[in-house]
C-alpha positions in Angstrom: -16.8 0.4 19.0 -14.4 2.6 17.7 -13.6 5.2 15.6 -10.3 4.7 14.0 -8.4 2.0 15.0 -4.0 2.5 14.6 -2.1 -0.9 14.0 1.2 -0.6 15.2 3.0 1.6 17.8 5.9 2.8 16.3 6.3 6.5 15.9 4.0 6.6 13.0 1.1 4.9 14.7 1.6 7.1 17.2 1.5 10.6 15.4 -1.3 9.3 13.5 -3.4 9.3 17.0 -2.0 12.0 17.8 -3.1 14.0 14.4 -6.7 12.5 14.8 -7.4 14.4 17.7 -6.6 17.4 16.5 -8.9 17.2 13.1 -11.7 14.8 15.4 -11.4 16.0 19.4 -14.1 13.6 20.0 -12.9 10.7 18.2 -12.7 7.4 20.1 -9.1 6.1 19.1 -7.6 2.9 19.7 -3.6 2.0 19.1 -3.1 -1.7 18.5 0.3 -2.3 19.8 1.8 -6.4 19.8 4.4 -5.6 22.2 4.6 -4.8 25.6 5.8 -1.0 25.1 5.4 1.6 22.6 8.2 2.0 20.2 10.2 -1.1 20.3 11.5 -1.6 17.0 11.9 0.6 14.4 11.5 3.5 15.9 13.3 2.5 19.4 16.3 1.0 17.6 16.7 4.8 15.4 19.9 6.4 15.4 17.7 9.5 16.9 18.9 11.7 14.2 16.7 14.8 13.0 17.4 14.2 9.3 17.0 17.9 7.0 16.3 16.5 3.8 19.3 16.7 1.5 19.1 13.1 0.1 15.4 13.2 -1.6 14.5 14.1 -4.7 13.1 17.7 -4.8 9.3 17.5 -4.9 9.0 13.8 -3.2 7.5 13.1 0.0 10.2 12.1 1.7 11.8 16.0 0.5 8.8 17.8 1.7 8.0 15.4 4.8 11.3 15.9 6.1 12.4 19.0 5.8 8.5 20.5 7.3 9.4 17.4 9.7 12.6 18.4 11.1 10.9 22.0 12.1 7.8 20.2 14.0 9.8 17.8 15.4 12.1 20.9 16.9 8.9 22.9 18.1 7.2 19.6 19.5 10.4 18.6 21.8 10.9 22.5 22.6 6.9 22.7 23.6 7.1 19.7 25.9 10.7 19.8 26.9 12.0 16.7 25.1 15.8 17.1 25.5 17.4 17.2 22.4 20.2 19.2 19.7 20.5 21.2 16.8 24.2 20.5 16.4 24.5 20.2 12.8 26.0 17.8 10.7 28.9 17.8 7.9 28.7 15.4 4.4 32.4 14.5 3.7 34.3 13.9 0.3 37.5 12.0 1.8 38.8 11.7 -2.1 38.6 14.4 -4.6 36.2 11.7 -6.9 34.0 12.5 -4.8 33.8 16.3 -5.2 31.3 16.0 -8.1 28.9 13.9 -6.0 29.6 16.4 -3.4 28.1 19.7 -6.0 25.2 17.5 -7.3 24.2 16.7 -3.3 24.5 20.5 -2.7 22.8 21.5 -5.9 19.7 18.9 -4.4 19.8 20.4 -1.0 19.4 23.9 -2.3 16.6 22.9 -4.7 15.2 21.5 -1.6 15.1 25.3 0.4 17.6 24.3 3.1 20.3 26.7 4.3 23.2 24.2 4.0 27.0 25.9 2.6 29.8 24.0 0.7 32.9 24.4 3.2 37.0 23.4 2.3 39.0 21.2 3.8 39.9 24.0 6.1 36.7 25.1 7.6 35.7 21.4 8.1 38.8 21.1 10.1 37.4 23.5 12.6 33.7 22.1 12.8 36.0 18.5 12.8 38.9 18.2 13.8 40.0 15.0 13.2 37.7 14.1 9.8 40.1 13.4 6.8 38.4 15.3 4.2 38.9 17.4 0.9 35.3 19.0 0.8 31.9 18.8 2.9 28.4 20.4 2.9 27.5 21.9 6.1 24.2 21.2 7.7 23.0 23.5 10.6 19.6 22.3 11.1 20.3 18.5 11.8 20.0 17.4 14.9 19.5 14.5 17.5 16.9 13.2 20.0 15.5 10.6 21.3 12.4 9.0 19.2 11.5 6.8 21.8 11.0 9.7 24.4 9.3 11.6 21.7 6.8 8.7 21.4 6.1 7.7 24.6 5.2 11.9 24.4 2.8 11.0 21.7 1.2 7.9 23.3 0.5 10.1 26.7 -0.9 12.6 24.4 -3.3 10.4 22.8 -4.4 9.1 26.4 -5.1 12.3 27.5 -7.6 13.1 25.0 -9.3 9.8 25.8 -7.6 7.0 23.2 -6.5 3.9 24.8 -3.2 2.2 23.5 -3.9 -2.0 23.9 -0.1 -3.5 24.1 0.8 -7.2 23.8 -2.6 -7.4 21.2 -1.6 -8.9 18.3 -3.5 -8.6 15.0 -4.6 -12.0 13.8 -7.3 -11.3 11.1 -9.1 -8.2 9.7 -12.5 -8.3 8.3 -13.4 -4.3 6.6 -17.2 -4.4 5.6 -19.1 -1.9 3.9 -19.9 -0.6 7.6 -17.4 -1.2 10.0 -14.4 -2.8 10.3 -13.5 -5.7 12.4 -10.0 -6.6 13.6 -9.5 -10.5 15.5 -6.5 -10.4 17.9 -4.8 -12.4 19.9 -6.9 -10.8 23.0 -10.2 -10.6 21.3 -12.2 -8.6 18.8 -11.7 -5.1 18.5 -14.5 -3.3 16.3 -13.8 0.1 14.5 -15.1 3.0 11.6 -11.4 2.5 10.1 -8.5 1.1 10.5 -4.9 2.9 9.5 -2.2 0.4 9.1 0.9 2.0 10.5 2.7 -1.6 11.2 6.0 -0.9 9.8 7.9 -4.6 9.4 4.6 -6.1 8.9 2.7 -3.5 7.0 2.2 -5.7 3.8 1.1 -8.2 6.2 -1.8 -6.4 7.7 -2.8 -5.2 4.1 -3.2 -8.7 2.5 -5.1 -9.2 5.8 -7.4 -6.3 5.1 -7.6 -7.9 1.2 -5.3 -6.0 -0.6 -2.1 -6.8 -2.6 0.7 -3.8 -2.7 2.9 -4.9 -5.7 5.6 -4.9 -3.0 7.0 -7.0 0.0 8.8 -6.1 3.4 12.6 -6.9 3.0 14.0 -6.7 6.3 17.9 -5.2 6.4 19.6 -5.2 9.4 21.9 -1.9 10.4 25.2 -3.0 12.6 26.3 -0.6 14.8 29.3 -0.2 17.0 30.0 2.4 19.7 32.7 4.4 20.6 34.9 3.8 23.8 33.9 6.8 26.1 37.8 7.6 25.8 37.3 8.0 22.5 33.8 10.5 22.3 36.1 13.7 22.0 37.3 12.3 17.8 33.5 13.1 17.2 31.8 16.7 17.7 28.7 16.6 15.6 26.9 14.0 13.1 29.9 13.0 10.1 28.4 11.4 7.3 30.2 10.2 4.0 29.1 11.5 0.3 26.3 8.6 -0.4 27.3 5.9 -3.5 24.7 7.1 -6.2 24.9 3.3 -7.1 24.0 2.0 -4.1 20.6 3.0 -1.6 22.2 3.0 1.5 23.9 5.8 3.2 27.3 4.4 4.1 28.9 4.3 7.5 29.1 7.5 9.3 29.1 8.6 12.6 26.1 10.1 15.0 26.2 11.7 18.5 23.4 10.6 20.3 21.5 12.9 22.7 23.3 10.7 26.0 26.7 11.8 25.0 27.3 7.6 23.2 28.8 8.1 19.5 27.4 5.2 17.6 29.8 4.6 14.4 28.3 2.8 11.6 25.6 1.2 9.7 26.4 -1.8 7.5 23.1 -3.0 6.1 22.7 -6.7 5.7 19.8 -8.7 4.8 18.2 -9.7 8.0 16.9 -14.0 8.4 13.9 -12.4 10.6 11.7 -9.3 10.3 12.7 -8.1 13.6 16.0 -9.8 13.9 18.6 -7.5 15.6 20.8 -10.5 15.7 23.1 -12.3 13.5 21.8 -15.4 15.1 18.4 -14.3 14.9 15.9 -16.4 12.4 12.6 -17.1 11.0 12.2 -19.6 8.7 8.6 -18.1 6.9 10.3 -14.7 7.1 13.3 -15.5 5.2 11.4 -17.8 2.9 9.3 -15.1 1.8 12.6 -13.0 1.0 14.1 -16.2 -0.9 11.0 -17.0 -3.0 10.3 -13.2 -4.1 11.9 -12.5 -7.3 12.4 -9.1 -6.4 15.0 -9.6 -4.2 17.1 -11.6 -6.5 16.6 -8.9 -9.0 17.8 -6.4 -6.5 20.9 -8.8 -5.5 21.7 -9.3 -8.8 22.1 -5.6 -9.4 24.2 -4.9 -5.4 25.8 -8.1 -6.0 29.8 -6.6 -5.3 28.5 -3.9 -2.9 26.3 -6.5 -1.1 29.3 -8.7 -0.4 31.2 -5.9 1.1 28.6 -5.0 3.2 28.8 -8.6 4.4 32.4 -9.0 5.1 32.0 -5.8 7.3 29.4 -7.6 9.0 31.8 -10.7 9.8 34.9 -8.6 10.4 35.6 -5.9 12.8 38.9 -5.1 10.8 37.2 -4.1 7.5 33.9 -2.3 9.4 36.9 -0.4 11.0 38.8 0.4 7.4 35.8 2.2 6.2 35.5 4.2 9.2 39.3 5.0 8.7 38.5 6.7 5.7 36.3 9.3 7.7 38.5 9.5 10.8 41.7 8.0 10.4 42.6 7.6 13.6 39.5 5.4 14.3 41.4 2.0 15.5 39.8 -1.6 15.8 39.9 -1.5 19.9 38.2 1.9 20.1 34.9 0.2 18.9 32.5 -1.7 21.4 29.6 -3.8 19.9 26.3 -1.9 19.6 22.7 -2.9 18.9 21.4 -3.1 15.5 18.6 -1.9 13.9 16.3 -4.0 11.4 15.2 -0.9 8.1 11.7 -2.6 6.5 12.7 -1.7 3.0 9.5 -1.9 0.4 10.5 -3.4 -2.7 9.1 -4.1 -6.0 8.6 -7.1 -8.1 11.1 -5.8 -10.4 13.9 -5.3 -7.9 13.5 -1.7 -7.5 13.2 0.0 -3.9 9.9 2.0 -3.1 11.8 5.2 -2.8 9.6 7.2 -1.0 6.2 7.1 1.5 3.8 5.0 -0.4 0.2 5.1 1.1 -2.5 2.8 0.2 -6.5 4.0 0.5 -9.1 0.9 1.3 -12.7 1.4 1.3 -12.6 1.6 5.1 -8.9 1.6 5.8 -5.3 3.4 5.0 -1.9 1.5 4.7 1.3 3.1 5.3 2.7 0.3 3.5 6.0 2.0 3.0 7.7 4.7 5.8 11.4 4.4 4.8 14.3 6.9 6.8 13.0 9.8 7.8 9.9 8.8 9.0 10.9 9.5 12.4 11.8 12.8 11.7 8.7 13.3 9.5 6.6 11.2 12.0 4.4 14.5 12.9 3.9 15.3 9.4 3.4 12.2 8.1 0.3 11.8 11.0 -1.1 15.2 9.7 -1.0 13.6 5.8 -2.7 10.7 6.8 -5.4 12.4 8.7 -6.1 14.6 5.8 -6.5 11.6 3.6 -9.6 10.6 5.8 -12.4 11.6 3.4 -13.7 15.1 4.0 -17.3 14.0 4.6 -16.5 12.1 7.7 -18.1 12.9 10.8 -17.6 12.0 14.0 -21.0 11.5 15.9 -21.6 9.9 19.6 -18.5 8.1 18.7 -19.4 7.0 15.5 -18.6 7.4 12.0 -20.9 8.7 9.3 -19.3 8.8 5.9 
């Protein structure tokens, strides 16, 4: 029997554990985990970027969680020497359109408390010297690292204080009673107090399993990376990211260092035929037929329809994926790029087309669901353990191993 029960070992899950222990020391914790490592998708497939919190609405979660984030996630790497850098990262207006987004993204940043500064074409010149650009905002406290190292750190923390972390278990059925929970898996029956739903692709899965609907399914959008040619490292110093389409909810190509010296150059984001399908090729047919028989993806189609077929033909040609990095770094050319792996975003959406924006966390009588942890979980991953943990009711007490609420 025990305690709290994590689905999912993703960087979430894995903070979760880790925030247990430091609210219950004598908590007996398991980590549910269907693969045969700790973070292997979301979370191992991350651009490793420490994100500051520009982007979010002042007041969110995803505002708050990510800029506290991006500080705990420095102290945590610095406390158990997690290589990583605070190398800061410039938002780019390439056309003066784009100026006006450019003040309204600084204006945000500000309202959010970060020490960010407008720059000139000039002064991005010497942070960049090969970025076409008419204007940026300068971003000291971004950073990089590598999520997977960090949550391998997690996991080893959680063992140390006596959790266990069961991999290749998959959840096949949940049962929550008015006393105890009880989770069928594909390696037998795991009994616990509650159970926190961290499963990221499959997180409305394992809710409907516990018996409750979330007004929202899973869309899974695949990211499409390419890599620099080692040759070709030096046209990058830092992170370069474009001014973000208002219209549209994805970030736009840009380009990210990563903490072993690569430069990865992109995403595109395409719907995805599988959950966890990094492939073109990849496909599930219950997966996609979910996505095709929800009306809230058509809604949302409807509404992309001329950015969403752009974002296709980048992922079909090399030539036009490589015309919308020009417009950063002109002299970006097609044969400097080497295929990359791809990342799969699960992005929460709404019957009514719209995008769940921002964390959404669902109480049960005995369980939590993180049904939605959208970019920058991994950055907010610590803080986003700690705000789950202090959603376990107050009264809870941890006796012998046993909960007594």
């Amino acid at each position: 029997m025990f305690d709290f029960a994590i689905i999912g070992g993703g960087i979430v899950g894995l903070s979760t554990g880790m925030a247990i222990y430091q609210r219950f020391p004598d908590a007996r914790v398991v980590v549910i985990e269907k693969e045969a490592a700790v973070a292997q998708h979301q979370t191992g497939h991350n651009s490793g970027v420490i994100h500051s919190g520009i982007y979010y609405k002042p007041g969110s979660f995803k505002a708050r969680f990510a800029r506290q984030g991006s500080q705990s996630m420095r102290e945590f790497c610095e406390t158990h020497g997690i290589e990583h850098d605070i190398c800061g990262k410039v938002i780019v207006a390439t056309k003066q359109e784009e100026i006006h987004l450019l003040e309204n993204l600084h204006k945000r940043g500000l309202e959010n408390g970060l020490n960010i500064q407008r720059i000139g074409s000039d002064e991005l010149k010497e942070i960049e010297p090969h970025v076409n650009g008419v204007g940026a905002i300068r971003v000291p406290m971004a950073g990089i690292v590598n999520y997977r190292q960090v949550s391998e750190k997690f996991a080893e923390i959680i063992k140390a204080n006596g959790g266990e972390i069961q991999l290749n278990t998959k959840v096949e059925k949940i049962h929550e009673e008015s006393d105890q929970v009880t989770i069928e898996t594909s390696r037998g029956t795991i009994k616990a107090n509650m159970v926190i739903n961290c499963a990221g692709l499959h997180s409305d899965r394992v809710a409907e399993a516990a018996g409750y609907k979330t007004d929202m399914k899973i869309v899974p959008f695949r990211g499409e990376y390419f890599k620099l040619k080692p040759e070709k490292r030096y046209l990058v110093k830092h992170l370069i990211y474009p001014v973000p389409n208002p219209k549209f909810p994805f970030l736009g190509v840009h380009f990210t260092r990563m903490i072993s010296g690569e430069v990865d150059a992109g995403p595109n984001a395409v719907l995805s035929f599988k959950r966890e399908g990094y492939k073109k090729t990849d496909f599930n047919a219950k997966d996609l037929a979910e996505v095709l028989s929800y009306g809230g993806f058509w809604k949302l189609a409807g509404k992309f329809m001329k950015e969403g077929l752009e974002e296709y033909v980048r992922s079909f040609s090399k030539k036009q994926f490589t015309k919308s990095l020009q417009e950063l770094i002109p002299e970006i050319q097609e044969d400097d790029l080497i295929p990359a792996p791809a990342g799969v975003r699960a992005q929460a959406l709404k019957y009514d087309g719209n995008m769940v924006d921002d964390f959404n966390i669902i109480m049960g009588k005995r369980s939590i669901h993180v049904c939605n942890a959208p970019s920058p979980a991994a950055t907010a991953s610590i803080e986003i353990g700690k705000e789950i943990v202090r959603r376990i009711p107050a009264e809870t007490k941890i006796i012998k191993s046993a909960i007594i609420v």
